[in-house]
C-alpha positions as CSV (number, residue, x, y, z in Angstrom):
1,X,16.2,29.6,-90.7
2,X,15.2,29.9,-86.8
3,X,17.6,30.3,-84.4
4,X,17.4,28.4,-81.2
5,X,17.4,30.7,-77.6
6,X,20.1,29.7,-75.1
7,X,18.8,29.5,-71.8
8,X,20.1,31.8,-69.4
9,X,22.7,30.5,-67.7
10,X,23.3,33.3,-64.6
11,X,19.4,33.0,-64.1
12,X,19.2,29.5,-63.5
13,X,21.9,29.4,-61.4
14,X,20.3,32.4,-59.4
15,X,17.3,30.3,-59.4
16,X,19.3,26.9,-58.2
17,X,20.8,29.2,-55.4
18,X,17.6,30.6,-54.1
19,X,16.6,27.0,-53.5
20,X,19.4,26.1,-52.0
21,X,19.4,29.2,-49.5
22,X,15.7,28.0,-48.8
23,X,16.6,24.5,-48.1
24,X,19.5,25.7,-45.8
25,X,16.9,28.2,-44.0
26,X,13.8,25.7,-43.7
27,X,16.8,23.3,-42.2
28,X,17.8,25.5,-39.8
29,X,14.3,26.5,-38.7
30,X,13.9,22.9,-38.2
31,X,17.2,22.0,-35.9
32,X,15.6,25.9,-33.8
33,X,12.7,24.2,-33.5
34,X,13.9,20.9,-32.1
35,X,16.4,22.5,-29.4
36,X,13.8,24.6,-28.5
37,X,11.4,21.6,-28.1
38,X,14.5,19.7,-26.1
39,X,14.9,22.5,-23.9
40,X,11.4,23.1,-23.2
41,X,11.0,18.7,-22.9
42,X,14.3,18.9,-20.1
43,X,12.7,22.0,-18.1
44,X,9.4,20.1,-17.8
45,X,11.8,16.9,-16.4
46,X,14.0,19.3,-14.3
47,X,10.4,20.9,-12.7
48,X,9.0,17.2,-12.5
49,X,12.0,15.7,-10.8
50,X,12.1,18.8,-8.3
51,X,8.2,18.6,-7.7
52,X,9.1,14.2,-7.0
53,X,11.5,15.3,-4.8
54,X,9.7,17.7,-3.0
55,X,6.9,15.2,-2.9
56,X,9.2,12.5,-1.4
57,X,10.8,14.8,1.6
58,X,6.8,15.2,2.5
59,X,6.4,11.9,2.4
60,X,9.3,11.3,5.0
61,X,7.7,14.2,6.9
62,X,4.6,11.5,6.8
63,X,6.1,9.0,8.5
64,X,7.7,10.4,11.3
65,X,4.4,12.4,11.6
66,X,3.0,8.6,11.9
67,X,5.6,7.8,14.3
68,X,4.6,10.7,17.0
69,X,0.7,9.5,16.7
70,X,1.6,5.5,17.4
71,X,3.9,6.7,20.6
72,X,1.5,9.0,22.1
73,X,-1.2,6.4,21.8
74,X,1.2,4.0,22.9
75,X,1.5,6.4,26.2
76,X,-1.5,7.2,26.8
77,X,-3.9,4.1,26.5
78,X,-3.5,0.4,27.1
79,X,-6.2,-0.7,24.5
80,X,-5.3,-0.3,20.8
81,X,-9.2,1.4,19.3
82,X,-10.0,2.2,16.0
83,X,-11.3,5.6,16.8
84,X,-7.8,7.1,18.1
85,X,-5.9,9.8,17.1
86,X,-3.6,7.8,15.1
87,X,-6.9,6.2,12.7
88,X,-7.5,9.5,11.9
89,X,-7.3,10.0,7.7
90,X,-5.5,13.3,6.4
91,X,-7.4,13.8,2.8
92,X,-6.3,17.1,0.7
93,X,-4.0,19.1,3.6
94,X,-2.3,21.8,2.3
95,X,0.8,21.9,3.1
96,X,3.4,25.3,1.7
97,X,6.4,24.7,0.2
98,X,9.6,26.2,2.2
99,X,9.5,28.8,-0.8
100,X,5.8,30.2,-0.3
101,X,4.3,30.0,-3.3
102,X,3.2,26.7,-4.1
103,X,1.1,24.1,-1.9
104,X,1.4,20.5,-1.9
105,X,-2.1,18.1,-1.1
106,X,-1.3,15.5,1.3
107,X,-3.3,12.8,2.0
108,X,-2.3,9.6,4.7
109,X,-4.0,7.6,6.5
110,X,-3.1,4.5,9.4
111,X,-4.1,1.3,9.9
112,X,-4.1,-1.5,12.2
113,X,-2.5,-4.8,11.1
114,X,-3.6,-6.2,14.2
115,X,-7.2,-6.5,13.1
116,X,-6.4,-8.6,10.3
117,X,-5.9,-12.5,9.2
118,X,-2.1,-12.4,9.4
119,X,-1.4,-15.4,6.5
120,X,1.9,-16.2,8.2
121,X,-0.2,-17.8,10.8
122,X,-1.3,-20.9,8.3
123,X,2.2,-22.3,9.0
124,X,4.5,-22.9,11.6
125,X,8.1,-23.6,10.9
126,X,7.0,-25.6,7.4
127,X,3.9,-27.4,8.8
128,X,0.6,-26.1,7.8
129,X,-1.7,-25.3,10.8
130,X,-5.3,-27.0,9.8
131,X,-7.0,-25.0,12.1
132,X,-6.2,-21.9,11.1
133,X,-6.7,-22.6,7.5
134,X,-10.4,-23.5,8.6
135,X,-10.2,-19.7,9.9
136,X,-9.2,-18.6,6.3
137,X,-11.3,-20.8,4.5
138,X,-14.7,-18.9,6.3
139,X,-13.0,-15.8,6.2
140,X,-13.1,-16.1,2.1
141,X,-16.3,-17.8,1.8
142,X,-17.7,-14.9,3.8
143,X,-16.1,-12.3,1.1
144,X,-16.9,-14.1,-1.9
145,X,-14.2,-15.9,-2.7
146,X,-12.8,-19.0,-3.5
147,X,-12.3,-21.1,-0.1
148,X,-9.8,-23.7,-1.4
149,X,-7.7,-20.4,-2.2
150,X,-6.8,-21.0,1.8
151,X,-4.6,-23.7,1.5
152,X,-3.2,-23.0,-1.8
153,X,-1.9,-19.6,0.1
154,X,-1.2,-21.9,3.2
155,X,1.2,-24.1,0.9
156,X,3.3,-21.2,-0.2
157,X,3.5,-19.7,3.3
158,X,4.8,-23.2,4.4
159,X,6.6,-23.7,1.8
160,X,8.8,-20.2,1.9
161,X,9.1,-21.2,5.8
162,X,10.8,-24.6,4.7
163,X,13.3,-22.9,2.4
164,X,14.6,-20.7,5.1
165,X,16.1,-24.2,6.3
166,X,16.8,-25.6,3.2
167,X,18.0,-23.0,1.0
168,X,15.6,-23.8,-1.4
169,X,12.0,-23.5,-2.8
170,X,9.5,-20.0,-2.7
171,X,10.1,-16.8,-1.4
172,X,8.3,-15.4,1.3
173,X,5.4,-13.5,0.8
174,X,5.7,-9.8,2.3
175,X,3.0,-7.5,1.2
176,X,-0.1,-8.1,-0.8
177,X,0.7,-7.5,-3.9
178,X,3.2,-10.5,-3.7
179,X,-0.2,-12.8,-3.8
180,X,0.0,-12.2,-7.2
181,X,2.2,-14.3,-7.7
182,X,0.0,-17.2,-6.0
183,X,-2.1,-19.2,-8.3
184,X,-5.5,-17.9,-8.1
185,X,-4.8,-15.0,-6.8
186,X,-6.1,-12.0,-9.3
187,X,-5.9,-8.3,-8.4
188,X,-9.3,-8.0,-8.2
189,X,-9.2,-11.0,-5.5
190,X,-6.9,-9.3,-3.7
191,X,-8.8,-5.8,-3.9
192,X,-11.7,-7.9,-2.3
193,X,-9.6,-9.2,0.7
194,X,-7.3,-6.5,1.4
195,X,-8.9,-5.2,4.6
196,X,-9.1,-8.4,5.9
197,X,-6.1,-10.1,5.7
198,X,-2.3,-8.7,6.1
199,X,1.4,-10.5,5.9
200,X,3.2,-9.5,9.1
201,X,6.4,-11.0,9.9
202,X,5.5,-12.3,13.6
203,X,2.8,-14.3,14.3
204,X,0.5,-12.0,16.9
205,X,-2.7,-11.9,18.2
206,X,-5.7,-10.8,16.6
207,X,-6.7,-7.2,18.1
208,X,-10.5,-7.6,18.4
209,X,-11.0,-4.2,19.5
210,X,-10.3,-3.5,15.5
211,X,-11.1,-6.5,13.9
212,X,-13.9,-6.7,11.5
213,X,-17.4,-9.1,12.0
214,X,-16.4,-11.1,9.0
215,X,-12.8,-12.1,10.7
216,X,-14.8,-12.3,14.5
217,X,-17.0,-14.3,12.7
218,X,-14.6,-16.4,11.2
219,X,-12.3,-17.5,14.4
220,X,-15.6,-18.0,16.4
221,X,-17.8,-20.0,13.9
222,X,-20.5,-20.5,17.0
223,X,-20.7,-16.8,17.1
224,X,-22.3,-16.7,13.7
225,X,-22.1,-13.2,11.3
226,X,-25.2,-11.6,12.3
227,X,-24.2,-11.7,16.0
228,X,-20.4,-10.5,15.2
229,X,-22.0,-7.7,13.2
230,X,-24.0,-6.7,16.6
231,X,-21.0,-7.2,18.8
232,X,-18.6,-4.9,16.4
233,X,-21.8,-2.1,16.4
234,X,-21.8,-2.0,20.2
235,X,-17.8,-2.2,20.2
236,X,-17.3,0.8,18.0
237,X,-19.8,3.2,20.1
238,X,-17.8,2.7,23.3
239,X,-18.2,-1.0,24.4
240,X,-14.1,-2.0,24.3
241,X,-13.2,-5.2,24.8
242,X,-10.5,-4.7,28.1
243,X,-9.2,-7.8,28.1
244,X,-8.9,-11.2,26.5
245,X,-11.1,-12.3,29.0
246,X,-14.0,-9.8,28.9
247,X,-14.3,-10.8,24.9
248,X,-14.5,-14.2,26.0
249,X,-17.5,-13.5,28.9
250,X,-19.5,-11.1,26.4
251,X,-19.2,-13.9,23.4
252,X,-19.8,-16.6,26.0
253,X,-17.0,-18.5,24.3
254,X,-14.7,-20.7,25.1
255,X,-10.9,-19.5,24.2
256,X,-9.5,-22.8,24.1
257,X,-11.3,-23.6,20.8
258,X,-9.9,-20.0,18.8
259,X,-7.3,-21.2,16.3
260,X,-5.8,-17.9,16.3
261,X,-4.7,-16.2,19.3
262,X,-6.5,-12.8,20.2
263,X,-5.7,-9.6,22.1
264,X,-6.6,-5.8,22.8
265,X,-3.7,-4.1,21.6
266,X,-1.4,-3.6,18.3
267,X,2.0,-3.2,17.4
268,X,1.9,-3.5,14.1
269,X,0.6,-0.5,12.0
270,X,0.5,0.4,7.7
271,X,1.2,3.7,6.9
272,X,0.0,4.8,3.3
273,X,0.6,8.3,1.9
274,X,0.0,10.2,-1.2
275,X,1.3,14.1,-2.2
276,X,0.5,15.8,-5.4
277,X,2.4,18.7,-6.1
278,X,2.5,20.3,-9.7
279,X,2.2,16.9,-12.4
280,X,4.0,14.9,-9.8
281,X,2.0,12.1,-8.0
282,X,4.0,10.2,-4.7
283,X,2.8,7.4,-3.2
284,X,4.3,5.5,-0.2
285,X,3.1,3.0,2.2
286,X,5.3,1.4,4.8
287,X,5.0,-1.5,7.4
288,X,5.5,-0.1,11.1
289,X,6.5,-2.0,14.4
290,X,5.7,-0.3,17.2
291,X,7.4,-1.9,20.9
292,X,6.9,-0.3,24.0
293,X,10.4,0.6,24.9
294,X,11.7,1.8,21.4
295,X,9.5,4.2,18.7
296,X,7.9,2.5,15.8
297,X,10.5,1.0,13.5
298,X,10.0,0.8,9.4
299,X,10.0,-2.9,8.5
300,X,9.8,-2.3,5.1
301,X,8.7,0.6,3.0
302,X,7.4,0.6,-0.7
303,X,6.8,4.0,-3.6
């Protein structure tokens, strides 16, 4: 008669505890693991929100640096050109850090409202101006787009000007990037126009000393494209417009017909800035009035 083996009691729980102490280690290794990959996650955050703001005291530095061009141009010439000082882009300057040894890349760069479509011109006090939508309307056809686009943008822009009164109805529009919010209006429209058209709160003069053809071409229809195109060559090589008047004699125009006024001189100026320092990428761009009595003043600024 066989006899049946008992199993080993002490070794399988020797075996069990083995396991366990494994289980217990492999846990442990796991919860390391993880802190270490939190710690190492919330010093890449604390390096990333030092490098942001690092990035964003540069950027201040940016716009007073901005401020100093505008005024000494301001000073020293009466006609607002678009081969100043203050046009002059910054791409890639180095710039150290306080502590020596890092660099930051700072790029900036100004530009004049002035020589823009200022949209808030379509309407006066709720009432859309027909004449200066006829301006628009050539301006788009000119850039490819849509021309009815005009007076859907000049129905918002009245519109927002009526609820002011009434309490009621749109907000105003005050960059770009609010068009998208405007039927018809796609980014890639509003790639295509951006040099050309701007949202200023004042309505202002025209600076054509710094306007483009197309825009010339568009308040003077008579003129025609080609001959704006001419006039703008000869302009930017030294040929100024110095007053309202001499634009008028050289176009042999007539400036009771423009539907938009014009003038030689700005006071209203974007600023646009960008600083890369370590994985941290700053962007600013702000809206500046300049006055002759008082510096530039921020009308609105946007990261």
């Amino acid at each position: 008669m066989s006899t049946r083996r008992r199993p080993n009691t002490f070794s399988m729980q020797r075996g069990m505890a083995v396991v366990g102490a494994l289980v217990v280690v492999a846990a442990v290794s796991m919860m390391a693991a993880s802190m270490v990959q939190q710690q190492a996650m919330l010093s890449r955050l604390l390096v990333g929100e030092r490098d942001r703001a690092q990035a964003e005291w540069l950027l201040r530095g940016g716009l007073d640096w901005a401020r100093v061009m505008l005024i000494n141009d301001a000073r020293r010439h009466a006609l607002t050109v678009p081969n100043g000082v203050w046009s002059q882009a910054i791409v890639g300057f180095e710039v150290p850090l306080p502590d020596g040894t890092r660099s930051a890349q700072v790029s900036g760069q100004i530009e004049d409202e002035q020589g823009k479509f200022n949209l808030n011109a379509l309407a006066v006090e709720g009432q859309i101006q027909p004449d200066a939508v006829s301006v628009l309307r050539r301006l788009f056809s000119m850039l490819g787009v849509a021309p009815e686009l005009a007076m859907v943008v000049a129905q918002r822009i009245a519109g927002s000007q009526q609820a002011q009164i009434t309490q009621q109805g749109p907000i105003g529009l005050r960059t770009l990037r609010d068009l998208e919010g405007v039927d018809g209006f796609s980014v890639q429209t509003i790639m295509r126009i951006k040099d050309y058209i701007t949202i200023l709160p004042e309505r202002g003069p025209v600076n054509v000393n710094t306007a483009p053809a197309e825009l010339l071409s568009a308040l003077m229809p008579e003129l025609g494209l080609a001959a704006a195109r001419g006039l703008v060559k000869a302009r930017d090589e030294g040929q100024w417009f110095n007053s309202r008047g001499d634009f008028l004699n050289r176009t042999q125009m007539r400036g009771g017909n423009l539907a938009v006024a014009i003038g030689i001189r700005s006071d209203w100026f974007k600023v646009s800035g960008v600083v890369s320092l370590g994985e941290a990428l700053t962007t600013v761009q702000a809206l500046m009035h300049r006055t002759r009595q008082n510096p530039p003043a921020v009308v609105w600024i946007e990261h």
